[in-house]
C-alpha positions as a Markdown table, in Angstrom:
| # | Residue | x | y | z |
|---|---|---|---|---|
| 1 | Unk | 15.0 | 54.4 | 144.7 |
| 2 | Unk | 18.2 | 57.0 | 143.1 |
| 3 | Unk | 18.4 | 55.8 | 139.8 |
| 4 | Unk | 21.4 | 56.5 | 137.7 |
| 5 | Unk | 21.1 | 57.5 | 134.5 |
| 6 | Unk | 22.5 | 58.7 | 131.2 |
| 7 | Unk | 20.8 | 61.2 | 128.6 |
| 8 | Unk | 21.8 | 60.4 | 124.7 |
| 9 | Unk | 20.3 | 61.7 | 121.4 |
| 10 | Unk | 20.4 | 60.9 | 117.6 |
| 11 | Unk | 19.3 | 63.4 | 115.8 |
| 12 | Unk | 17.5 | 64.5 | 117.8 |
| 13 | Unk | 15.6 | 61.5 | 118.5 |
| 14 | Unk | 16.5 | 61.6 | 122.3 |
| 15 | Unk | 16.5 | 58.2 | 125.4 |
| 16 | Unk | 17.3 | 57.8 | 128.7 |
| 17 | Unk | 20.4 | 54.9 | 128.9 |
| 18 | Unk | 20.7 | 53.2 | 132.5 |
| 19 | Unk | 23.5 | 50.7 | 133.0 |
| 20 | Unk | 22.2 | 47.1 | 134.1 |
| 21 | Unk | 24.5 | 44.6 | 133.6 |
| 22 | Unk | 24.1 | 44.0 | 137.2 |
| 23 | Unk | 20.7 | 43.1 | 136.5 |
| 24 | Unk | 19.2 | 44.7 | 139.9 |
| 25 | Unk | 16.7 | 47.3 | 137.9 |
| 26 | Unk | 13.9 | 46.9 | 137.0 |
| 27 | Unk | 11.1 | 49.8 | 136.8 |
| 28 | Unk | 7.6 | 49.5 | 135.8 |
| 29 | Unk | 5.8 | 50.3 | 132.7 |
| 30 | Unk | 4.5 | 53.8 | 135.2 |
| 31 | Unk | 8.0 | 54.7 | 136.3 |
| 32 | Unk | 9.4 | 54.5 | 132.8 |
| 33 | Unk | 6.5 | 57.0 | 131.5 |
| 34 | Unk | 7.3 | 59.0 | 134.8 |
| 35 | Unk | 10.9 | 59.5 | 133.4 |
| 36 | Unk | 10.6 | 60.1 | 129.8 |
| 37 | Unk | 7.6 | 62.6 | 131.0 |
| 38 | Unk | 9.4 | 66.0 | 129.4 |
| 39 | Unk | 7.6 | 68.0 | 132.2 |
| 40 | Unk | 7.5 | 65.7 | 135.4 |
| 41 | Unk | 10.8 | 63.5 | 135.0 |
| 42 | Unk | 14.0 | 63.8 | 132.4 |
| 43 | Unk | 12.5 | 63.6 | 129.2 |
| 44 | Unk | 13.2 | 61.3 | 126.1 |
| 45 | Unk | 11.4 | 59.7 | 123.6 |
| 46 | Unk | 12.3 | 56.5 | 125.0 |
| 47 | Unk | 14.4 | 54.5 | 127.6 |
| 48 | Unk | 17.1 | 51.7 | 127.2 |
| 49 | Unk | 18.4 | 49.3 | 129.7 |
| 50 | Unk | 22.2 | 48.1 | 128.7 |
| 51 | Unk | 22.1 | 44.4 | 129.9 |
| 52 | Unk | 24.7 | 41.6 | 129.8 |
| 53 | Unk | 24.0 | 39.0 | 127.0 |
| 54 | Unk | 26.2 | 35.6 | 126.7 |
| 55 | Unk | 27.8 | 35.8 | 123.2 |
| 56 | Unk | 27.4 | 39.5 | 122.5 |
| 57 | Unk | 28.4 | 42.8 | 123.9 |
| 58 | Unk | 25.7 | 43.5 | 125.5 |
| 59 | Unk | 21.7 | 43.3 | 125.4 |
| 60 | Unk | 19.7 | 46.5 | 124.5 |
| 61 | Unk | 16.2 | 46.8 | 126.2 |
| 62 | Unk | 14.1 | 49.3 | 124.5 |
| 63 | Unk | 10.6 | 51.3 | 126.2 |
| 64 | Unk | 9.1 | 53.7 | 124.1 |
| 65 | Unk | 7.7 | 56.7 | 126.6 |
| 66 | Unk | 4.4 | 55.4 | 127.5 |
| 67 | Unk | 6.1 | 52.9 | 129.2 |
| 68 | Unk | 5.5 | 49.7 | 127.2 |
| 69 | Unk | 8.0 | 47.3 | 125.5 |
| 70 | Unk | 8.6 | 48.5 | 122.0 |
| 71 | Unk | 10.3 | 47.1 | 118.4 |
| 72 | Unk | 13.3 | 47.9 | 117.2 |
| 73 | Unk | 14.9 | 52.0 | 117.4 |
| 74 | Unk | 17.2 | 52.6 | 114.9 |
| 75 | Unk | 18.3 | 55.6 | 116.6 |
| 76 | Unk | 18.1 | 53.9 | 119.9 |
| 77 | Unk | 20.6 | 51.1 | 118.8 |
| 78 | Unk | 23.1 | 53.8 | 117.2 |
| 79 | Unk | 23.1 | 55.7 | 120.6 |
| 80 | Unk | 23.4 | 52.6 | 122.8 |
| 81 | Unk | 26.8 | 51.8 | 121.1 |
| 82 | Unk | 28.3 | 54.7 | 121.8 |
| 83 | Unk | 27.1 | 54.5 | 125.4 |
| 84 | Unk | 28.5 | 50.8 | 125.2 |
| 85 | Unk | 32.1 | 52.7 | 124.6 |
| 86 | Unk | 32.0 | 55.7 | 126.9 |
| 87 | Unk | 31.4 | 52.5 | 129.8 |
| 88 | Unk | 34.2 | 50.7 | 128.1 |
| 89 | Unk | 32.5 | 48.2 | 127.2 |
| 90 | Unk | 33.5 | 48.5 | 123.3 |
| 91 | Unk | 36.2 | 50.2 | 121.8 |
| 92 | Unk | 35.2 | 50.9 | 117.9 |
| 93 | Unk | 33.0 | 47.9 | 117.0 |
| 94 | Unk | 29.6 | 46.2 | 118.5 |
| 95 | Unk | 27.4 | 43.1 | 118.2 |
| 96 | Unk | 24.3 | 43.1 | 120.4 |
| 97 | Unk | 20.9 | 41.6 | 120.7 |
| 98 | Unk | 18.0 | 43.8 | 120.0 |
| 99 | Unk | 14.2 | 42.8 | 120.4 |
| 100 | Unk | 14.5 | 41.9 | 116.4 |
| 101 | Unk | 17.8 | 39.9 | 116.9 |
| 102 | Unk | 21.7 | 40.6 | 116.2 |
| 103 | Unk | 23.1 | 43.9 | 115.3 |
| 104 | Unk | 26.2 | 44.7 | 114.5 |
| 105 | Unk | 27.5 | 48.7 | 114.6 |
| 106 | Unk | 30.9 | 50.1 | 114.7 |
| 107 | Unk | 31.6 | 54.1 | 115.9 |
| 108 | Unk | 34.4 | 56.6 | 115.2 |
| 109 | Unk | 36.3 | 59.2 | 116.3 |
| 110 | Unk | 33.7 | 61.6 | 115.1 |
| 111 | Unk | 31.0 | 59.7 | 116.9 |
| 112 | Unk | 29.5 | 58.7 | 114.2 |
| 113 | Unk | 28.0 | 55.1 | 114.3 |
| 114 | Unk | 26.7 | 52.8 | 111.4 |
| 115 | Unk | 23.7 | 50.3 | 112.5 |
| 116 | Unk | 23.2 | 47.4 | 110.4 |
| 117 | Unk | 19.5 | 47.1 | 110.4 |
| 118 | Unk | 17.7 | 43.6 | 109.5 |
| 119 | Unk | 17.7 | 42.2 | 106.1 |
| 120 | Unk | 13.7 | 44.0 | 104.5 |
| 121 | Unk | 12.3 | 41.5 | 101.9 |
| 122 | Unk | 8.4 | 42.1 | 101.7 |
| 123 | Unk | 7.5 | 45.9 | 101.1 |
| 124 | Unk | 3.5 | 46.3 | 100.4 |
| 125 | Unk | 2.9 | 48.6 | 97.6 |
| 126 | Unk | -0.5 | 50.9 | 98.0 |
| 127 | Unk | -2.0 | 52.7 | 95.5 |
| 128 | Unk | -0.6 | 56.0 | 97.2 |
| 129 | Unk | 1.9 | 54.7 | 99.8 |
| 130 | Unk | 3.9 | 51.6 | 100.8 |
| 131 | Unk | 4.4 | 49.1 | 104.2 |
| 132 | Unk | 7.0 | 48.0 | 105.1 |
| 133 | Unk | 8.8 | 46.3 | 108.7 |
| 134 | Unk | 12.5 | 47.7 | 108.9 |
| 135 | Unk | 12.9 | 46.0 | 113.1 |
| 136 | Unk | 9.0 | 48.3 | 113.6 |
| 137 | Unk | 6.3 | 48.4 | 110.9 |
| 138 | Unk | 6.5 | 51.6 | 109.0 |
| 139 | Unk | 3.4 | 53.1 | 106.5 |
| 140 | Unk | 5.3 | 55.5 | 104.4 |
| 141 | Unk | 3.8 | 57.8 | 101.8 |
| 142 | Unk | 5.1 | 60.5 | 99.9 |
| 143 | Unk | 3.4 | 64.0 | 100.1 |
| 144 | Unk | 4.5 | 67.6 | 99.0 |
| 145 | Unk | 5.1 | 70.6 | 101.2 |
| 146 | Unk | 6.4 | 67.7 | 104.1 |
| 147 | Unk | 8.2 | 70.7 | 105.7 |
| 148 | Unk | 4.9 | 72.6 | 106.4 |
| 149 | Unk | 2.5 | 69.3 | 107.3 |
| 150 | Unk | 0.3 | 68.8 | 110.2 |
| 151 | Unk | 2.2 | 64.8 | 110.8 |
| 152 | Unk | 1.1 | 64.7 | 114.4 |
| 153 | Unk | -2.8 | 64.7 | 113.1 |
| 154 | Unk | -2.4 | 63.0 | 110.4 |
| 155 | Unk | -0.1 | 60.5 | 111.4 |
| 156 | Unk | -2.3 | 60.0 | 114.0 |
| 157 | Unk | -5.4 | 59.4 | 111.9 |
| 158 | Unk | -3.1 | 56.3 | 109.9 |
| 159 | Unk | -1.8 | 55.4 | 113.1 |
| 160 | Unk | -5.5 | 54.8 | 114.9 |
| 161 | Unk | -7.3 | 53.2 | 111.4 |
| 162 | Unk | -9.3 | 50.4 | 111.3 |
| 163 | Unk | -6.2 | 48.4 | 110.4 |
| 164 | Unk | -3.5 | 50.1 | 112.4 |
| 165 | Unk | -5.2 | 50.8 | 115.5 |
| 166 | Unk | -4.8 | 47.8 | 117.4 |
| 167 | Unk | -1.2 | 47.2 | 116.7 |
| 168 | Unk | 0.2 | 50.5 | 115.8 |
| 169 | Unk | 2.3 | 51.6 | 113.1 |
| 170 | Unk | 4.5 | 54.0 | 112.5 |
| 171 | Unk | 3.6 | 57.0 | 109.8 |
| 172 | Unk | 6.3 | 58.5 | 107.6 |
| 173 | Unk | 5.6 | 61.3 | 105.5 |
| 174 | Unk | 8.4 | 61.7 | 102.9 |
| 175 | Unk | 9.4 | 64.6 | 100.1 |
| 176 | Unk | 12.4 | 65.3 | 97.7 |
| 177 | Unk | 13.6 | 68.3 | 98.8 |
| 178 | Unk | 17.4 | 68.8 | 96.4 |
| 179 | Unk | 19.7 | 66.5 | 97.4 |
| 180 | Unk | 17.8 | 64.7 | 100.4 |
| 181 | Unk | 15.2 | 63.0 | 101.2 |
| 182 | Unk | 13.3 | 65.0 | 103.7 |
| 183 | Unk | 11.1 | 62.5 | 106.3 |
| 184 | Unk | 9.1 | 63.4 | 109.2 |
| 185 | Unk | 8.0 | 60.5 | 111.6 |
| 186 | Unk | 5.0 | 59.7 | 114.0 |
| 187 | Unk | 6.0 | 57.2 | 116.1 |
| 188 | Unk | 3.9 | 55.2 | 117.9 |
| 189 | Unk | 4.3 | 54.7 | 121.7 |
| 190 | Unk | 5.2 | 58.4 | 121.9 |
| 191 | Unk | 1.9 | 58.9 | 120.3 |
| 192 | Unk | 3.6 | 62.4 | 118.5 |
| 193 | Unk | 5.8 | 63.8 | 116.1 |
| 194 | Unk | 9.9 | 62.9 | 117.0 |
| 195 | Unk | 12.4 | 64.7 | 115.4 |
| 196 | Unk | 14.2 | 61.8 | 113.9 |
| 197 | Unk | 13.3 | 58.2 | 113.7 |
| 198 | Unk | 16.1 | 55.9 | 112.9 |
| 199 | Unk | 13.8 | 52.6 | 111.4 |
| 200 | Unk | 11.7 | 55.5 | 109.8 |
| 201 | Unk | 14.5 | 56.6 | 107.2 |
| 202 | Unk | 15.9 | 53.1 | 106.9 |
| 203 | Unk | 12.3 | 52.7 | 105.7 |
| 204 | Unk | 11.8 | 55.9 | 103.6 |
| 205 | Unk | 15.3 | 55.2 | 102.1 |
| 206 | Unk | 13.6 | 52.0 | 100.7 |
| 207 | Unk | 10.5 | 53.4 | 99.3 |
| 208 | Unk | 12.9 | 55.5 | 97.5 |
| 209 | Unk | 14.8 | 53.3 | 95.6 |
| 210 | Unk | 11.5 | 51.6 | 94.6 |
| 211 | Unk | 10.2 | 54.8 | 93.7 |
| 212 | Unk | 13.4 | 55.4 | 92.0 |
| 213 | Unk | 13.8 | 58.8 | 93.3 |
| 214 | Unk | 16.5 | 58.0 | 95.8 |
| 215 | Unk | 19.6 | 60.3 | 95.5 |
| 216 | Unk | 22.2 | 57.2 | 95.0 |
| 217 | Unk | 21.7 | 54.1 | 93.7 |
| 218 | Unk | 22.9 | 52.4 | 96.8 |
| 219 | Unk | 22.8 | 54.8 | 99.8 |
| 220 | Unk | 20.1 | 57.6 | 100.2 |
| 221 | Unk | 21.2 | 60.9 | 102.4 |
| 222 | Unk | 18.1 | 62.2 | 104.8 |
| 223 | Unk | 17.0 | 65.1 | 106.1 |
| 224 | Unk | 15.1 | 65.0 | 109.5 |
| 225 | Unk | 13.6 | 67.7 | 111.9 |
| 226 | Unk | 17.1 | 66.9 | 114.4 |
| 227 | Unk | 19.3 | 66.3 | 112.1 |
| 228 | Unk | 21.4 | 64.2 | 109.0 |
| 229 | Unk | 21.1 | 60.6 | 108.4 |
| 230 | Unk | 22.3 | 58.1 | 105.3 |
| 231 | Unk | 21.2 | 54.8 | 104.6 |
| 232 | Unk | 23.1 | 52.2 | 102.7 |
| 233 | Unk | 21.7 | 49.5 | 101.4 |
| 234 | Unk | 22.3 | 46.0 | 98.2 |
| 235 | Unk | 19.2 | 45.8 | 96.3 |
| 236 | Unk | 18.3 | 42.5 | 95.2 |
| 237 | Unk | 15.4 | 42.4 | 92.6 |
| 238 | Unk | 12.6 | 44.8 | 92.7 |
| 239 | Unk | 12.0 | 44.6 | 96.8 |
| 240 | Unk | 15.1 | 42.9 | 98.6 |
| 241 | Unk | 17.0 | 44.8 | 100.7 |
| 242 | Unk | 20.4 | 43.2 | 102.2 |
| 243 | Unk | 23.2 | 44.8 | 104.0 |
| 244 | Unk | 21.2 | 47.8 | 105.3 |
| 245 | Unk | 23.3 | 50.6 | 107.2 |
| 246 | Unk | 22.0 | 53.4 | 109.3 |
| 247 | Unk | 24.6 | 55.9 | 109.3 |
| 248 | Unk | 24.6 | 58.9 | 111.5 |
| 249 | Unk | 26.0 | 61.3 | 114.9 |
| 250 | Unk | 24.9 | 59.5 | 118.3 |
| 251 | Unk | 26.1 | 61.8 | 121.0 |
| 252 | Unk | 25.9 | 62.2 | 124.9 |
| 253 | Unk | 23.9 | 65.2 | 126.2 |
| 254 | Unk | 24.4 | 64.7 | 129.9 |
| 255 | Unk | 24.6 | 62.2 | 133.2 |
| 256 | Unk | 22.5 | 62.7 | 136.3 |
| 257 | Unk | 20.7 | 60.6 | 139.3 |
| 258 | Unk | 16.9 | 61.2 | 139.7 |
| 259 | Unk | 14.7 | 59.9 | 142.9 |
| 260 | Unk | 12.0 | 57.5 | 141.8 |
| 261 | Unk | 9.5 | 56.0 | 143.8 |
């Protein structure tokens, strides 16, 4: 089968777009790992089908690279908007169902789009780290020196725990570094480090303001391996998030066809 198909990354955090409104594709959990494969096939941390969806824009399907239906991608859903325009689909604004519900996003000029990520109103509090679900389950703990840390080990150990293992979770190691907040993500489903993970700051922002070292009082700016990110966000009491914003470049690397069998 030639199979059509459109590279996009957000900071870094890079997925393979294919159009399907005509709903004719489908690929199996080995094909999917076959083209997110950075050796073998294109390469990405993940692949979305755009589908038609009554009522909304469009419908975003998400595979993390092994293959396997995943959660929610922050990143993911900021770079399938601007995907949705560049097919005409949208001009500057977006409402589409994700695996976690509605989203709405607009983009500008700049290609900048702003996610609105689900409402987060239950964050467990450790006696060294915090869990909490922004649209994927997210273990974030703060640690020194993040710039420097071995996260693909030892987000690896968290990740494959007693209490993560079956599941999964993501791991999020987070540090103050001036003006940002500077997070590094293991993901789970790519099984490594990725250079941006879009649910991951949404979360890290969080854990900030309850920390109360966030760098704003309603937004937090963050510093990943690809790139620049802001979160905005109404607290409400000590834990309740509403109105959360991911805020961020999504941008088109390149178009291509590739043989699959």
């Amino acid at each position: 089968m030639q199979l059509s198909f459109y590279k996009y990354q957000g900071t870094g955090n890079d997925f393979i777009l294919i159009d399907n409104r005509s709903n004719q594709i489908s690929l199996t959990p080995g094909q999917i790992h076959f083209l997110c494969d950075r050796r073998f096939g294109i390469g990405a941390d993940g692949l979305m089908l755009l589908e038609l969806e009554p009522g909304s824009d469009f419908k975003m399907v998400y595979y993390n690279s092994d293959g396997n239906p995943s959660s929610m991608c922050g990143n993911g859903g900021r770079c399938i908007t601007a995907f949705a325009k560049h097919l005409g689909i949208i001009i500057d604004t977006a409402n589409f169902l994700a695996v976690d519900g509605l989203h709405e996003a607009t983009i500008d000029e700049n290609e900048i789009v702003s996610l609105k990520m689900q409402d987060v109103k239950n964050v467990e509090v450790g006696d060294d780290y915090f869990y909490l679900n922004t649209g994927s389950p997210h273990f974030v703990k703060f640690i020194n020196n993040v710039e420097s840390f071995d996260v693909k080990n030892m987000g690896a150990l968290i990740r494959y725990n007693d209490r993560f293992k079956e599941e999964g979770t993501n791991v999020n190691f987070i540090e103050r570094v001036e003006d940002n907040l500077f997070v590094r993500t293991y993901e789970r489903g790519v099984e490594d480090e990725t250079y941006s993970c879009g649910t991951g700051v949404t979360a890290a922002a969080l854990v900030a303001a309850i920390k109360g070292v966030s760098n704003g009082k309603n937004n937090c700016f963050i510093k990943t391996l690809g790139g620049n990110l802001e979160v905005k966000f109404e607290r409400v009491l000590e834990q309740n998030f509403y109105n959360i914003w991911l805020i961020g470049p999504a941008q088109k690397v390149f178009n291509g066809s590739i043989e699959i069998e």
